[in-house]
ZANUKOL-859110 format. One line per field, with one value per residue (C-alpha): x, z, y; residue number from 1; residue in three letters. Coordinates in nm, 2 decimals, decimal comma. Layout:
<numars>
X: c(X/...);
Z: c(Z/...);
Y: c(Y/...);
resi: c(NUM/...);
resn: c(ALA/...);
</numars>
This chain:
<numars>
X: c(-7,38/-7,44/-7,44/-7,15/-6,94/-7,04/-6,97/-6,63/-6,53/-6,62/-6,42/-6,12/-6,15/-6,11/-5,85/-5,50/-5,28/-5,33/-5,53/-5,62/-5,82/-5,76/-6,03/-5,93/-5,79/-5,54/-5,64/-5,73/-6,06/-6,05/-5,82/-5,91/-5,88/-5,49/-5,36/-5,56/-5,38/-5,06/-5,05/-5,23/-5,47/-5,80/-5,96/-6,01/-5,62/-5,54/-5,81/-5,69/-5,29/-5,27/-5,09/-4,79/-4,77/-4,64/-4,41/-4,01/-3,90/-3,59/-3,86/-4,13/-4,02/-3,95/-4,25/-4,51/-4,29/-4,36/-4,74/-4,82/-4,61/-4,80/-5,13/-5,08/-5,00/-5,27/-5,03/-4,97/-4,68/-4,50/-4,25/-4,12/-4,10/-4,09/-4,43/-4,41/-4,61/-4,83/-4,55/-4,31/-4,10/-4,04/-4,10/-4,07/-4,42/-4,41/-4,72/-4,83/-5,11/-5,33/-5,62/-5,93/-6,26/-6,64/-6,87/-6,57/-6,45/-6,10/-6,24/-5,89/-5,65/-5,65/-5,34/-5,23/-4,90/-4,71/-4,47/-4,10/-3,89/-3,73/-3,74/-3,56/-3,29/-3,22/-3,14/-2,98/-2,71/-2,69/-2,59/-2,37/-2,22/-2,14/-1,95/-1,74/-1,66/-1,59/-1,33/-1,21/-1,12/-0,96/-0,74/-0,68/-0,56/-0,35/-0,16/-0,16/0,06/0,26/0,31/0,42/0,64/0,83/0,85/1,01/1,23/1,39/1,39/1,67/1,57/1,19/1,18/1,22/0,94/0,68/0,71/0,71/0,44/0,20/0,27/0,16/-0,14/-0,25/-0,22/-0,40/-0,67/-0,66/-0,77/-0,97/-1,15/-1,14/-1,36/-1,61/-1,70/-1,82/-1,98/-1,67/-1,71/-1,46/-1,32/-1,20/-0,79/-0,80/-0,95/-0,69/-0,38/-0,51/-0,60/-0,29/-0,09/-0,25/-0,02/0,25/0,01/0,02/0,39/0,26/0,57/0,31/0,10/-0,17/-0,34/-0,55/-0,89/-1,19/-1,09/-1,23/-1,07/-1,18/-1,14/-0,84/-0,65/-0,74/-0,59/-0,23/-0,23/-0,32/-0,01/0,25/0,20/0,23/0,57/0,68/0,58/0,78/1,10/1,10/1,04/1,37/1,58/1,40/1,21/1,01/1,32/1,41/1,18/1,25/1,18/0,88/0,64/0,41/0,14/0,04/-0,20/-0,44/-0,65/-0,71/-0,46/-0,47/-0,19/-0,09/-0,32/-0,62/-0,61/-0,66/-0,43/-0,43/-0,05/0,04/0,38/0,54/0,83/1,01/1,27/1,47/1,59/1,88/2,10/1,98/2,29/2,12/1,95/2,08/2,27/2,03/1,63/1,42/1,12/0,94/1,13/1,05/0,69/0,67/0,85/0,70/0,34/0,16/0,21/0,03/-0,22/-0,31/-0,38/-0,10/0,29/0,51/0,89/1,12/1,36/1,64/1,70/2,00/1,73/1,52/1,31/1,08/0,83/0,58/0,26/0,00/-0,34/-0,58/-0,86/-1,25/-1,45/-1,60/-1,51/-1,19);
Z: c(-3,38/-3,30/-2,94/-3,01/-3,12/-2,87/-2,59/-2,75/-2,79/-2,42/-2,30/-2,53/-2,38/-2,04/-2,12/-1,97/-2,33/-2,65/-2,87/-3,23/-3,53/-3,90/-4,17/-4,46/-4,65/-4,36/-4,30/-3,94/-3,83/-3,44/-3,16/-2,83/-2,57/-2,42/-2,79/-2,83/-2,47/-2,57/-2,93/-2,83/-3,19/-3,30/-3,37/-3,71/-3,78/-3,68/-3,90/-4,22/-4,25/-4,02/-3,72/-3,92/-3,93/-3,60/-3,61/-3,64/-4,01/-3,95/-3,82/-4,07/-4,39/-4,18/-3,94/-4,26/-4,42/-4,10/-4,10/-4,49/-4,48/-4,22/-4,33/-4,70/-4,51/-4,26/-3,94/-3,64/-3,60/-3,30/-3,40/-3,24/-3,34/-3,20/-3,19/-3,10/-2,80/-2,77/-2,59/-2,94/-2,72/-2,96/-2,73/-2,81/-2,83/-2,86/-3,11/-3,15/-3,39/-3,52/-3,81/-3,67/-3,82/-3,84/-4,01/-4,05/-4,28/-4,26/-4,12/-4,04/-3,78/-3,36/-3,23/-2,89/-2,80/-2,49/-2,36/-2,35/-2,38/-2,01/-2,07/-2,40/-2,25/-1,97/-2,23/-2,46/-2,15/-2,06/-2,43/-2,38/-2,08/-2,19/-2,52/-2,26/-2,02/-2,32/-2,45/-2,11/-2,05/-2,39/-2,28/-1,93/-2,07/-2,34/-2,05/-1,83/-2,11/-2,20/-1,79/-1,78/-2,10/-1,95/-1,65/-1,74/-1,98/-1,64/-1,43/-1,37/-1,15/-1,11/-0,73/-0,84/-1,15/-0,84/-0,64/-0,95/-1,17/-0,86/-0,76/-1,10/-1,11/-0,77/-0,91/-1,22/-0,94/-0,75/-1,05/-1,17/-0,79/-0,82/-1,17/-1,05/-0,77/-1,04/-1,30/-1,53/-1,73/-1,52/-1,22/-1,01/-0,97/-0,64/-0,61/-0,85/-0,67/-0,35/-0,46/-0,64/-0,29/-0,05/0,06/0,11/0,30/0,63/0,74/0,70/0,40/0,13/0,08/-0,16/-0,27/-0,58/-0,71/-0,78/-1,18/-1,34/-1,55/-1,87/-1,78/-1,99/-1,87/-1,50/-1,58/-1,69/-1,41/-1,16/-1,30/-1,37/-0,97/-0,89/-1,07/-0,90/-0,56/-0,60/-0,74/-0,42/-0,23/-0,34/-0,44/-0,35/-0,08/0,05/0,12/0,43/0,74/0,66/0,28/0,15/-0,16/-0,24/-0,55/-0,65/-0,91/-1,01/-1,23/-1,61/-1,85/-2,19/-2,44/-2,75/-2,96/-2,74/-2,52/-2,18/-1,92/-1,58/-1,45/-1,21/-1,04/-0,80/-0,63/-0,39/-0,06/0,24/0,03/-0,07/-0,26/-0,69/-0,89/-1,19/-1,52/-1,46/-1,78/-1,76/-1,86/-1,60/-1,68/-1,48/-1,64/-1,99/-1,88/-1,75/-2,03/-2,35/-2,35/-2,01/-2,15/-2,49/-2,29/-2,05/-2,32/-2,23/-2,13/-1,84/-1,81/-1,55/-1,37/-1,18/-0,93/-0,71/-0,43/-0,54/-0,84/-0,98/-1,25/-1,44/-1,59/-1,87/-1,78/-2,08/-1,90/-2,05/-2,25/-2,03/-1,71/-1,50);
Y: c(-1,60/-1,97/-2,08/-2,31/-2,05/-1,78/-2,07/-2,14/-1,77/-1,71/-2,01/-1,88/-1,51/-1,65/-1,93/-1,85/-1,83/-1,66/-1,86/-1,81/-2,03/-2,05/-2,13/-2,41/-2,11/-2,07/-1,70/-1,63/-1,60/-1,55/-1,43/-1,42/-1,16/-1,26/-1,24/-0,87/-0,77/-0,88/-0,70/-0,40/-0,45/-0,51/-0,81/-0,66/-0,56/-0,92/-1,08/-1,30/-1,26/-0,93/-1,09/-1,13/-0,76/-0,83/-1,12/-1,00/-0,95/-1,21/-1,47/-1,36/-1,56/-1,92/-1,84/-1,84/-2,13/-2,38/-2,30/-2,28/-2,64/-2,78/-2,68/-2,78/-3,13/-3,06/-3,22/-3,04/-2,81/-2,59/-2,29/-2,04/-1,64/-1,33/-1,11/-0,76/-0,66/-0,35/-0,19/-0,25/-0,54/-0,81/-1,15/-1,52/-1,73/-2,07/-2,15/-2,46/-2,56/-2,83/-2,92/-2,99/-3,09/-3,06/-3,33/-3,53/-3,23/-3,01/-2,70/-2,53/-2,49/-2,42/-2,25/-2,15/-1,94/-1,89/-1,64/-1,86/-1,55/-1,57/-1,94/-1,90/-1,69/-1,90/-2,18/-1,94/-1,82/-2,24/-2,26/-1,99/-2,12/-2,49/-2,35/-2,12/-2,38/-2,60/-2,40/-2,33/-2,73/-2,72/-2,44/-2,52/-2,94/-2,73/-2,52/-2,85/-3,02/-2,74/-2,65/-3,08/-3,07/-2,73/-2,87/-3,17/-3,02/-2,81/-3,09/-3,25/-3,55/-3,69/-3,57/-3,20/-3,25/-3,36/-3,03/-2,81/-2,97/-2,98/-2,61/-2,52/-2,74/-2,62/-2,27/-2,30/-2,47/-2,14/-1,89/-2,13/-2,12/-1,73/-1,77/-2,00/-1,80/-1,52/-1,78/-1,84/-1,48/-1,32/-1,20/-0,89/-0,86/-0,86/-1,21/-1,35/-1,14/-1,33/-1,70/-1,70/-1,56/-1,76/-1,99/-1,71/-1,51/-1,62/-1,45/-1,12/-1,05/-0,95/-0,60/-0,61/-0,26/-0,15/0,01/-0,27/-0,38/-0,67/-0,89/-1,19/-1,56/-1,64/-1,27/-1,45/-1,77/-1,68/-1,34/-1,64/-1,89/-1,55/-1,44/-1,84/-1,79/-1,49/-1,58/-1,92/-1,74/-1,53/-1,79/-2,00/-1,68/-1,33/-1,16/-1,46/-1,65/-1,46/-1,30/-0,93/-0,97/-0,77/-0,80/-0,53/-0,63/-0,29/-0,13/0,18/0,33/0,27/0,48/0,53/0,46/0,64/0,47/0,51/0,17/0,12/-0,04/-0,13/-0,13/-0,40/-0,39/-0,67/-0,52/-0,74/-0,57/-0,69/-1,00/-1,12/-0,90/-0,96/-1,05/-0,95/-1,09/-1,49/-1,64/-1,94/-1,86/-2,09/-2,22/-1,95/-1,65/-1,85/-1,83/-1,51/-1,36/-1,59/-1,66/-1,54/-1,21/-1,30/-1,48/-1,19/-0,99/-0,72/-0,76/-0,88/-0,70/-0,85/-0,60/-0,77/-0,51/-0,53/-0,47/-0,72/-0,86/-0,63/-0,70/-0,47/-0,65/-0,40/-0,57/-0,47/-0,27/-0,42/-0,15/0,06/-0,01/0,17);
resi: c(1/2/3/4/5/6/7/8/9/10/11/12/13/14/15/16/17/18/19/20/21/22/23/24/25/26/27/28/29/30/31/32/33/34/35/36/37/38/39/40/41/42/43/44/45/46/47/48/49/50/51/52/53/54/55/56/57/58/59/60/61/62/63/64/65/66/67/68/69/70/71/72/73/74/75/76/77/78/79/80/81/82/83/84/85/86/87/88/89/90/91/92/93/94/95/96/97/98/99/100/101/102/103/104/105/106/107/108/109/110/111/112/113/114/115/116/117/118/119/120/121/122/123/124/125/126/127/128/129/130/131/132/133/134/135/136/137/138/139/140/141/142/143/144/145/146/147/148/149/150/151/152/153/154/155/156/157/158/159/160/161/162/163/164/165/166/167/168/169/170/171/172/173/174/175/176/177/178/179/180/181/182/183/184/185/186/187/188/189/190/191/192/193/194/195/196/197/198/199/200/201/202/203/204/205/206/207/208/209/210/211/212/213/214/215/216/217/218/219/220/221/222/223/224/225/226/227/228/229/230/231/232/233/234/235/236/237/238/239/240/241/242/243/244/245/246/247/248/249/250/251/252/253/254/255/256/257/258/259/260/261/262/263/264/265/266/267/268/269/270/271/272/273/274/275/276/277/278/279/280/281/282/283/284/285/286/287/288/289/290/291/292/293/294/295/296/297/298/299/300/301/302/303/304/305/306/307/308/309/310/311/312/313/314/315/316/317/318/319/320/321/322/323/324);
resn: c(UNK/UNK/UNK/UNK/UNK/UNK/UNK/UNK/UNK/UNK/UNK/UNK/UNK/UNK/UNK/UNK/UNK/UNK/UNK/UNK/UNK/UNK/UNK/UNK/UNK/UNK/UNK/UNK/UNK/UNK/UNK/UNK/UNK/UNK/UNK/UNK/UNK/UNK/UNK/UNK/UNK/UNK/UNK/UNK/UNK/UNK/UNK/UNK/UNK/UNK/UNK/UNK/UNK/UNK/UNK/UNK/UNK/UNK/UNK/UNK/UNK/UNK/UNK/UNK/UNK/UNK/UNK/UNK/UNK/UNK/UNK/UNK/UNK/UNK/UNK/UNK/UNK/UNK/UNK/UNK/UNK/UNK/UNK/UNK/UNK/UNK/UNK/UNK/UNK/UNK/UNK/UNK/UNK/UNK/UNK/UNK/UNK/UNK/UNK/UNK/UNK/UNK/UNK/UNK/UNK/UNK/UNK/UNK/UNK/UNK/UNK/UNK/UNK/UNK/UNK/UNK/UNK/UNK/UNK/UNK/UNK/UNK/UNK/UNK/UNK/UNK/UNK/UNK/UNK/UNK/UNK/UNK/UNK/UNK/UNK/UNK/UNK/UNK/UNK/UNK/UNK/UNK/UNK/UNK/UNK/UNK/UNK/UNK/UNK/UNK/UNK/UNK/UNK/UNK/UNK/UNK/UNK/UNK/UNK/UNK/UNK/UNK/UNK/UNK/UNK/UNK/UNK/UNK/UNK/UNK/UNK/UNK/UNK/UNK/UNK/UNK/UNK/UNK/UNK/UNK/UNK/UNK/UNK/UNK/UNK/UNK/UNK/UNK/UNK/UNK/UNK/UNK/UNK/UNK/UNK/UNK/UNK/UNK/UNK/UNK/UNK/UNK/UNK/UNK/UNK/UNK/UNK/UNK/UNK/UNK/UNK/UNK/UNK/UNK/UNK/UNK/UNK/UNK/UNK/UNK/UNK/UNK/UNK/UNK/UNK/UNK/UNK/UNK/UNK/UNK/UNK/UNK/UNK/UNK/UNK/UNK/UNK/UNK/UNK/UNK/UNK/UNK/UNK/UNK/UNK/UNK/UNK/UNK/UNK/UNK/UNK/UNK/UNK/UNK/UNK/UNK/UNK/UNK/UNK/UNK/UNK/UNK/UNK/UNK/UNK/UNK/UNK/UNK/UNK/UNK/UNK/UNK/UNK/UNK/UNK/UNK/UNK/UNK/UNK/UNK/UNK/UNK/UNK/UNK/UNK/UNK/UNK/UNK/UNK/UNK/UNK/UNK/UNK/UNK/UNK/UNK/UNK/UNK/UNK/UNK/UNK/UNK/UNK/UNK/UNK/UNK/UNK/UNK/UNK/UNK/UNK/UNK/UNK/UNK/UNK/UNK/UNK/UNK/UNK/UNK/UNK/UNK/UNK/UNK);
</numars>
């Protein structure tokens, strides 16, 4: 073995990423010790074409395309692939190589890898993340217009469209607050029950009790607008209108349906109001959205009960896989 290449195979053993060499007929001739480590095999396995024994079969085809291309052109080329480890862990290397030469002759290639697999799926979640919040502003400017357009449509006079309108925005505000604080992918009921309550709170008129659930984003969203809704109704007409008026926001466990599916049962029952003269003649804009689309876009179904003793209303909360 020539000094040169005993010097440079020492130097590679030692250097801190996985380095191998390919010969003009782009079979590999050399790996050093970090790539042996990583794959668990011999230098012999690896030898000529072996290493892509290892390389995942749905990266396998466009790995060997990128490096017969760029060596056929003999330009310098960086892929990515997965490589199974000598645990059977299939991670992501970054592998970038380049032609070299001796005597002013091609005399093959010089790669080195790196590990990028956490790095990868930190971008990959990123990704992930600005589609979600992407389609989150598209739906949240959707329910803005379609929350100005009812509004208007029940608005008599501009000074009542103010009050309304902003009520609404500040509760979309709320459960979008109660989303961000758990990174957009959802959010426990609780949180949403409160955020949504919170400027009714204060009197002591409310009771809030129920098991740890979590909810999606969009399921958050519309719960957070339908309790807005509710709480303003009693605030003008129900229990929240007078000092002895109660509200108790109540839920439990999980239950299964007929057909298998699981629900979470939330009930808003209002007391100590004024008397309920019944289902009114006129559907507000509230009752229009508590009844029409929240439902659809909670995934489950709100029913209205107009009580005599006070407004009462029934929401299914689909309950995620696995999880009470």
């Amino acid at each position: 073995m020539p000094d040169g290449d005993a010097r440079f195979r020492v130097l590679a053993d030692n250097a801190p990423v996985m380095v191998w060499r390919a010969d003009p007929g782009k079979a590999c001739d050399f790996f050093n010790k970090p790539w042996l480590d990583f794959t668990g095999r011999s230098l012999e396995e690896e030898m000529g074409f072996g290493w892509a024994e290892g390389v995942h079969p749905e990266d396998l085809d466009r790995c060997i395309a990128i490096y017969t291309d760029a060596f056929d052109a003999r330009r310098d080329f960086s892929m990515q692939y997965r490589l199974r480890r000598h645990d059977g862990v299939y991670r992501w290397l970054l592998d970038n190589g380049r032609p070299y030469q001796v005597d002013g002759h091609f005399a093959g290639y010089f790669g080195s890898c790196i590990d990028v697999t956490e790095m990868k799926q930190a971008l990959d979640q990123q990704d992930a993340l600005v589609a979600e919040l992407t389609h989150r502003i598209r739906n949240t400017l959707a329910v803005v217009v379609a929350m100005a357009d009812q509004t208007r449509r029940h608005s008599p006079a501009l000074e009542e469209f103010h009050p309304r309108f902003l009520g609404r925005l500040h509760a979309l505000s709320r459960a979008h607050d109660a989303l961000f604080r758990q990174g957009w992918i959802g959010t426990s009921l609780e949180l949403v029950v409160r955020e949504a309550l919170a400027p009714h709170m204060e009197p002591g008129q409310i009771a809030i009790a129920g098991p740890p659930v979590q909810l999606p984003a969009g399921g958050a969203v519309a719960l957070g607008i339908a309790l807005h809704e509710l709480a303003t109704n009693a605030l003008k007409h129900g229990a929240l209108s007078t000092p002895a008026g109660q509200v108790r926001i109540a839920w439990g466990e999980a239950e299964a349906d007929a057909a298998g599916r699981r629900w979470h049962l939330l009930r808003w029952e209002e007391s100590g109001g004024p008397p309920v003269p019944g289902r009114p003649s006129r559907r507000g804009m509230g009752t229009r959205l508590l009844e029409g689309g929240l439902g659809a876009q909670i995934g489950g179904t709100v029913d209205l009960d107009f009580a005599p003793a006070g407004l009462r209303c029934a929401m299914r909360l689909p309950a995620p896989q696995g999880l009470a």
